[in-house]
Structure formats: structure tokens, C-alpha cells
C-alpha positions as CSV (number, residue, x, y, z in Angstrom):
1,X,-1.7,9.0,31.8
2,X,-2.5,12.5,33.5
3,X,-0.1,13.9,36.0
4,X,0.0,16.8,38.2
5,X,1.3,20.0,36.1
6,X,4.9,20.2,35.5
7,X,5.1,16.7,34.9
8,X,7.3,15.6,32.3
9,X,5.0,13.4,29.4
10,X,6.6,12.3,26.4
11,X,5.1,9.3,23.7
12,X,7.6,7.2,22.5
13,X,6.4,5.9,18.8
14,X,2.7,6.4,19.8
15,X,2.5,2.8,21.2
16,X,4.3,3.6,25.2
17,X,3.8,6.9,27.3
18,X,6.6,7.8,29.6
19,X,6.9,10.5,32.3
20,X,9.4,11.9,34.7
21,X,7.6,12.9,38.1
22,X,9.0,14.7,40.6
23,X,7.2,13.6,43.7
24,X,7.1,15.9,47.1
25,X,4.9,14.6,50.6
26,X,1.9,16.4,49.0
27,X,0.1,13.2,47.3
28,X,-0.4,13.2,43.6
29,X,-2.7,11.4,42.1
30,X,-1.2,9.5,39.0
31,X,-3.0,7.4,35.8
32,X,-1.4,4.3,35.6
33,X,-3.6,2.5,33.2
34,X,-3.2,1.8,30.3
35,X,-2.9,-2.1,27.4
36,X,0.5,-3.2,28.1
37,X,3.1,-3.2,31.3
38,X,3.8,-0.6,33.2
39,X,7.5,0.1,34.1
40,X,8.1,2.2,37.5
41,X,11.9,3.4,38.5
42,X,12.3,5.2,41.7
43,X,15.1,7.7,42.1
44,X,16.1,10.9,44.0
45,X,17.0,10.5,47.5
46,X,13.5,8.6,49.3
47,X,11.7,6.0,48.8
48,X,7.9,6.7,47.1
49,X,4.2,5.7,48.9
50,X,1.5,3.9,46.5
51,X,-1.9,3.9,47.7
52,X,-5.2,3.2,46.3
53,X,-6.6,6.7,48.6
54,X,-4.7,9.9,49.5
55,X,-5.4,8.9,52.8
56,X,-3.4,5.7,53.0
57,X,-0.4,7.9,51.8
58,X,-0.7,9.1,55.2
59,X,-1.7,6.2,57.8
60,X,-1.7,2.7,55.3
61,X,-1.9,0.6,54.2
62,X,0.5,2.0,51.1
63,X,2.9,0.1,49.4
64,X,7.1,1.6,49.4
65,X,8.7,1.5,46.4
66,X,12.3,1.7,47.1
67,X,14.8,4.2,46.0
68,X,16.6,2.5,42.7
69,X,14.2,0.0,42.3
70,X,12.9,-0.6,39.2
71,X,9.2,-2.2,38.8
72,X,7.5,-4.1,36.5
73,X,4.3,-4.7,36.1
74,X,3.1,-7.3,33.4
75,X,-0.1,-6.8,31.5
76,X,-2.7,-7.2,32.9
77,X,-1.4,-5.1,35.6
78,X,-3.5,-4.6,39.1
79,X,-3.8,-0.8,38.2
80,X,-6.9,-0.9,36.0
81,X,-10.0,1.0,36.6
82,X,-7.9,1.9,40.1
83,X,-7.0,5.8,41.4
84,X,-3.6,5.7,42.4
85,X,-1.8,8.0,44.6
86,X,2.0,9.0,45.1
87,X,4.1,11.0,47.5
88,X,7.7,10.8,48.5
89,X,8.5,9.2,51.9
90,X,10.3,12.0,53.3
91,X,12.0,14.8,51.5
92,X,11.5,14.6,47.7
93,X,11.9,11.6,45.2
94,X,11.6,11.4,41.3
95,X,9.5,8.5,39.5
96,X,9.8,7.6,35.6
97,X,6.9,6.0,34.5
98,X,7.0,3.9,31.4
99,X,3.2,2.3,30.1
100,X,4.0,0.6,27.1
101,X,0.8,0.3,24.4
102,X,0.4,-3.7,24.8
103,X,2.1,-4.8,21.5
104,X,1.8,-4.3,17.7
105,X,-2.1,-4.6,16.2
């Protein structure tokens, strides 16, 4: 996964990535690809945008992702060979990303 600088990126037993992003209303553009699911947990006090484009963030279509939700995508997840952009609704927001590596091999 890459993610703007300042990002938070940790590997958890070389098989899952996670990161703690701290999202603004400037749009980020995030990796979410990656073998196995992808885990999404929205905190902080707004709701986050998706969008395929920096300019959906702006005028849709964009997907919300709701404050204290947790997603989960299961493999194979739509995000695949897909840019994918982020921004806070309003205010600021913070997003933990989990991709885990798709099982043992």
C-alpha cells in the first residue's frame, strides 16, 4: 500500500499491511490492493469519501464510509488494478487500513 507521508504503515508477520491515516478534505490517493481482504475502520469525528477520481471526492459519485463503521472487503475485493481516493467529509477523520496477505502458501 502507499500513502501520503506521515502515514502510519506497519507489517504484521509479513503476510497483512496495516496503516493509520489521518485523512483532511484535501483527497489522498490510497493503495488498496493487495491477495486477501481488506479491512476499513472509520474514526475521528466525520465520515470519509471513496472515489475512484479526486474529482468525485468533490461532486460524486463517491461512496461514505461512516464514522465507526468497520468494512470488510472479502478477497477478491473490487479495489484491484483501481486508483482510490479519500478525504474526510468535513473536518478531519482517521482510517485504519488492514490488507491481509490472502492466506498461508
Amino acid at each position: 500500500m502507499r500513502f501520503k507521508s506521515g502515514s502510519d504503515i506497519k507489517e504484521v508477520n509479513k503476510m497483512a499491511r496495516l496503516a493509520n491515516i489521518s485523512l483532511t478534505t484535501d483527497s489522498q490517493y490510497v493503495d488498496l490492493t493487495g491477495t486477501g481482504k481488506l479491512m476499513i475502520k472509520v474514526s475521528g469525528d466525520n465520515s470519509v469519501r471513496l472515489a475512484f477520481d479526486q474529482y468525485s471526492l468533490d461532486n460524486g459519485p463517491y461512496f461514505t464510509l461512516d464514522i465507526g463503521t468497520t468494512y470488510i472487503f472479502d478477497e477478491p475485493y473490487p479495489f484491484i488494478g483501481q486508483n482510490c481516493f479519500m478525504r474526510s467529509d468535513t473536518g478531519t477523520s482517521e482510517v485504519q487500513v488492514l490488507v491481509t496477505g490472502g492466506g498461508i502458501q
